[in-house]
Backbone as CSV, one residue per row, in Angstrom:
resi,resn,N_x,N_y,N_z,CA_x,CA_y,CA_z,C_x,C_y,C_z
1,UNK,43.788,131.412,63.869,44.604,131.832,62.769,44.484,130.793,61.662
2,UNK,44.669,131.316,60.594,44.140,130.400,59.160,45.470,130.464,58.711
3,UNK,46.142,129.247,58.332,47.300,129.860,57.406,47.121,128.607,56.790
4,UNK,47.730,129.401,55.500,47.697,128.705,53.844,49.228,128.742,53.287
5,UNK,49.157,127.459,53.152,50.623,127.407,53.311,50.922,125.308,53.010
6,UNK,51.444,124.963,51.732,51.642,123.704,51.341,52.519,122.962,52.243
7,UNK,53.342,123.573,53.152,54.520,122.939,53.781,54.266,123.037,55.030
8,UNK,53.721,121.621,55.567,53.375,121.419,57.067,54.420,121.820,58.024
9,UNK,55.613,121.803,57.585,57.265,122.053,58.496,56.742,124.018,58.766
10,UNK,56.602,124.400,57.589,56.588,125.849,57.694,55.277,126.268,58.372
11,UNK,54.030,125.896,58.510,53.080,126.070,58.748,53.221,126.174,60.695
12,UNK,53.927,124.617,60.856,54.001,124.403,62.180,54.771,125.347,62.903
13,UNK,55.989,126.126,62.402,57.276,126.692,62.746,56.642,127.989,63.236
14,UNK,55.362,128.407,61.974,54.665,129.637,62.283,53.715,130.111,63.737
15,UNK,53.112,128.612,63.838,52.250,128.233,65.367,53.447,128.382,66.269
16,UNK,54.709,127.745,66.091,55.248,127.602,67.407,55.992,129.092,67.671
17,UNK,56.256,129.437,66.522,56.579,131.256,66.908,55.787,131.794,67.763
18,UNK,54.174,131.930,67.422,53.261,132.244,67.867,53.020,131.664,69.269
19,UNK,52.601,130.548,69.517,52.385,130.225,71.190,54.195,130.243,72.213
20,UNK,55.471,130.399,71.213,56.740,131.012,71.740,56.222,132.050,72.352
21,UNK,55.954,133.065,71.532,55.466,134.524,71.958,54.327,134.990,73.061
22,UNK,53.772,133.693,73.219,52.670,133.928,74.415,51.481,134.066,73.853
23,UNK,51.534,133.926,72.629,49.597,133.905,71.674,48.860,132.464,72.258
24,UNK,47.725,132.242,72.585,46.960,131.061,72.611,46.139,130.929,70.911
25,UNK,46.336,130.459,70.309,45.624,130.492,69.168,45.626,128.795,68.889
26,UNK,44.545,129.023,68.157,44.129,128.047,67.565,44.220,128.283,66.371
27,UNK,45.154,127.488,65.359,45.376,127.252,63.539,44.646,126.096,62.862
28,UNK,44.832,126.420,61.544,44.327,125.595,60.685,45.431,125.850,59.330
29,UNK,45.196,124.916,58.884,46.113,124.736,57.713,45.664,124.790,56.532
30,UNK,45.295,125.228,55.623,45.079,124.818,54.165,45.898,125.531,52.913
31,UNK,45.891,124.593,51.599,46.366,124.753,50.711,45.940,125.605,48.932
32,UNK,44.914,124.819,49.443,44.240,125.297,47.926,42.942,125.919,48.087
33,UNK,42.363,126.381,46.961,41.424,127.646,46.739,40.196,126.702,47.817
34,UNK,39.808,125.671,47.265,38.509,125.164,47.938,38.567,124.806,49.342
35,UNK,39.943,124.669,50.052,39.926,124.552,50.782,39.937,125.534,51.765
36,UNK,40.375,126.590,51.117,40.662,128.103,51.905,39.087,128.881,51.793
37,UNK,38.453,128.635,50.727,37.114,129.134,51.095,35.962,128.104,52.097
38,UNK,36.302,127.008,52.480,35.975,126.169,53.691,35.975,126.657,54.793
39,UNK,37.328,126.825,54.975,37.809,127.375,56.021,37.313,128.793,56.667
40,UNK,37.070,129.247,55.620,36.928,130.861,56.097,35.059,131.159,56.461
41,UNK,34.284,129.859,55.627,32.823,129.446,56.024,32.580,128.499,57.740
42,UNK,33.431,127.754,57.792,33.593,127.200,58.847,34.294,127.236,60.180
43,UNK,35.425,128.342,59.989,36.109,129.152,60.892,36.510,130.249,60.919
44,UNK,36.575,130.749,61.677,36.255,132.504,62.036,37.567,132.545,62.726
45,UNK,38.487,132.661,61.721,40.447,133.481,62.197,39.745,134.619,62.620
46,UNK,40.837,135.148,63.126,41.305,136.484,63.865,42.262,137.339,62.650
47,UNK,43.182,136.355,61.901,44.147,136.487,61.226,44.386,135.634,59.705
48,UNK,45.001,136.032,58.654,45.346,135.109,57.404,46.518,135.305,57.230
49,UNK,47.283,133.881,58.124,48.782,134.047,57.076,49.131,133.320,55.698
50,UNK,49.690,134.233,54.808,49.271,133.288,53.594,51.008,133.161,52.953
51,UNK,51.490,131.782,52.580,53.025,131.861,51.875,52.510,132.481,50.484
52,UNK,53.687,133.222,49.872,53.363,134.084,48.816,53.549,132.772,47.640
53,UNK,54.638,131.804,47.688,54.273,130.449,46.607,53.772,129.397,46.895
54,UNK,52.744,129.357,46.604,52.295,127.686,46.383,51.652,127.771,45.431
55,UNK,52.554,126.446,44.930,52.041,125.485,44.088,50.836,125.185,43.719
56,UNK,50.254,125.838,42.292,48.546,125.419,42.140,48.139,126.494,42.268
57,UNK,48.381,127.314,43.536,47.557,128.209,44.100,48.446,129.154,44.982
58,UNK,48.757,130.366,44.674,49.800,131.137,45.052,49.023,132.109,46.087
59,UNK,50.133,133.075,46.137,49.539,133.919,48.024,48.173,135.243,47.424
60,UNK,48.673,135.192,46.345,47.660,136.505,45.980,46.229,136.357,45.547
61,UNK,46.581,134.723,44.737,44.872,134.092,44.762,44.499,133.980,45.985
62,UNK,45.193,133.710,47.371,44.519,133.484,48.551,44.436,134.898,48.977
63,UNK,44.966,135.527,49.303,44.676,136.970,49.309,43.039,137.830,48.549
64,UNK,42.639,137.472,46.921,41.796,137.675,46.656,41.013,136.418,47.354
65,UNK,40.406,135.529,47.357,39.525,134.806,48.373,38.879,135.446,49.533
66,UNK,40.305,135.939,50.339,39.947,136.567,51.979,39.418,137.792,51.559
67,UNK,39.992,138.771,50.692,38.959,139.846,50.302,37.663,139.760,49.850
68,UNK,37.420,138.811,49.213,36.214,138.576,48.292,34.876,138.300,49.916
69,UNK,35.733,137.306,50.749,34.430,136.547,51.820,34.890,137.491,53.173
70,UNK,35.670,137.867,53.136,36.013,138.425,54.630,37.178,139.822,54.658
71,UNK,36.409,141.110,53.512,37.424,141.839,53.345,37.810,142.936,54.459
72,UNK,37.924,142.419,55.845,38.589,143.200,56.949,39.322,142.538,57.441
73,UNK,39.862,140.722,57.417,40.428,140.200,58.120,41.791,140.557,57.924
74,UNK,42.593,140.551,58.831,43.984,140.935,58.460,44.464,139.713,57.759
75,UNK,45.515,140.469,56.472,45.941,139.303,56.215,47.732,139.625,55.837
76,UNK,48.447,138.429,56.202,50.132,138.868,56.421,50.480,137.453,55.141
77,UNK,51.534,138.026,54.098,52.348,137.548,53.485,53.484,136.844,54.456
78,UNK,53.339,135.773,54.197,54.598,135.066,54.479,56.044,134.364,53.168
79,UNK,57.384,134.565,53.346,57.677,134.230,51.801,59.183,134.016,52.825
80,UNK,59.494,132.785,52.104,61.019,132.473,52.309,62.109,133.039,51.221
81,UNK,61.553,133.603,50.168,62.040,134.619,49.039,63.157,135.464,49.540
82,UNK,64.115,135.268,48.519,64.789,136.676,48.789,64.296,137.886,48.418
83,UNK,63.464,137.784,47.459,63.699,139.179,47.095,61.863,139.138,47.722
84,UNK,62.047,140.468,48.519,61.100,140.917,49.184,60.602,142.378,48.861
85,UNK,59.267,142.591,48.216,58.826,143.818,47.855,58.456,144.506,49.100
86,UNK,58.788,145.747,49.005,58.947,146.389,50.369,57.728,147.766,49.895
87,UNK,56.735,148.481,50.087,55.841,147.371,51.554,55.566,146.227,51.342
88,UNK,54.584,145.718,51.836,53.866,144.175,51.550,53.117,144.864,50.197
89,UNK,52.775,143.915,49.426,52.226,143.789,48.480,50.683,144.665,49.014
90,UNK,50.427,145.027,47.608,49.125,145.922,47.625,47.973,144.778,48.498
91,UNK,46.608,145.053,49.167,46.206,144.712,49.983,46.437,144.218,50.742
92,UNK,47.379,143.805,51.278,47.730,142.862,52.710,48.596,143.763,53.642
93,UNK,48.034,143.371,54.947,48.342,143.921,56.297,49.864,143.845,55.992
94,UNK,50.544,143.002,55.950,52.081,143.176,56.214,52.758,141.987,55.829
95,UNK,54.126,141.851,55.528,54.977,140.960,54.934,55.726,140.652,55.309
96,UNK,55.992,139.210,56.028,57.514,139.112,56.992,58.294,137.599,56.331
97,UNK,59.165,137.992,56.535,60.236,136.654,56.038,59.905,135.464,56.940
98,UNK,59.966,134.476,56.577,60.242,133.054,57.284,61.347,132.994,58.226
99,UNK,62.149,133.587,57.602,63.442,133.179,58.377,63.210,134.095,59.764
100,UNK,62.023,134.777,59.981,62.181,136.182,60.712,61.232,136.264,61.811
101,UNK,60.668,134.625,61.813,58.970,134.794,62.402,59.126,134.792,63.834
102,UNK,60.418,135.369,64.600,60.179,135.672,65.998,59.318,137.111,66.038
103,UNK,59.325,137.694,64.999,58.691,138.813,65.192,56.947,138.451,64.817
104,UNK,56.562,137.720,64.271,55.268,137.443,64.146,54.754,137.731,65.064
105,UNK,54.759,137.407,66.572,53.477,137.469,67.951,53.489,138.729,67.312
106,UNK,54.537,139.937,67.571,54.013,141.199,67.753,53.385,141.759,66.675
107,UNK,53.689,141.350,65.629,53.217,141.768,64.607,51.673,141.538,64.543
108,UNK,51.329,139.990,65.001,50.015,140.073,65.066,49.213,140.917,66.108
109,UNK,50.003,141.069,67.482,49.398,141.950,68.392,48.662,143.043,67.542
110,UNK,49.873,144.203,67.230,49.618,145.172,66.462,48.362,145.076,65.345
111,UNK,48.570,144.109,64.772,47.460,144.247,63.327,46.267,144.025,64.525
112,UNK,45.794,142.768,65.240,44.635,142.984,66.083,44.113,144.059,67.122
113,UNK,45.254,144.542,67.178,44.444,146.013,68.004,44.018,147.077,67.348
114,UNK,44.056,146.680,65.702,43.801,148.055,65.228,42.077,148.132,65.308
């Protein structure tokens, strides 16, 4: 799993949801554009979780990136936002709150079996 995401606290919270839930995955972290097209040359996610703000470099520039080099990978909005556009934003698999990421494992189940 690739997630892009400036805040190591939030990044980590997301892994430990995930191996909570019984996922074995292996993450990576990055922030900005050059680093997210690294990543996606040098490691082969399953998944893109991306926070919808950061700084410099927000969720939808990372969003176009993963379309541009890898436009089948699933990719999930993450946003500690209140105000949440309901569906997820145009191209992305799905959109879940921070505050909410016990539901992440399944969510990723689902998007990988499709």
């Amino acid at each position: 799993m690739l997630l892009v995401d400036d805040s190591r606290d939030d990044a980590e919270l997301a892994e430990l949801a995930l191996r909570d839930g019984g996922l074995a995955v292996e993450c990576r972290r990055v922030y900005t554009e050059r680093a997210l097209r690294e990543a996606l040359a040098e490691f082969a996610p399953d998944v893109v979780l991306s926070d919808v703000n950061i700084p410099g470099f927000d969720g939808t520039e990372a969003q176009a990136v993963v379309r541009e080099l890898r436009p089948s990978l699933p990719f999930v909005f993450l946003t500690g936002s209140l105000y949440v556009p309901d569906p997820a934003p145009p191209g992305a698999d799905a959109l879940l709150l921070k505050d909410d990421l016990r539901r992440l494992p399944d969510l990723l189940r689902e998007l990988l079996a499709r």
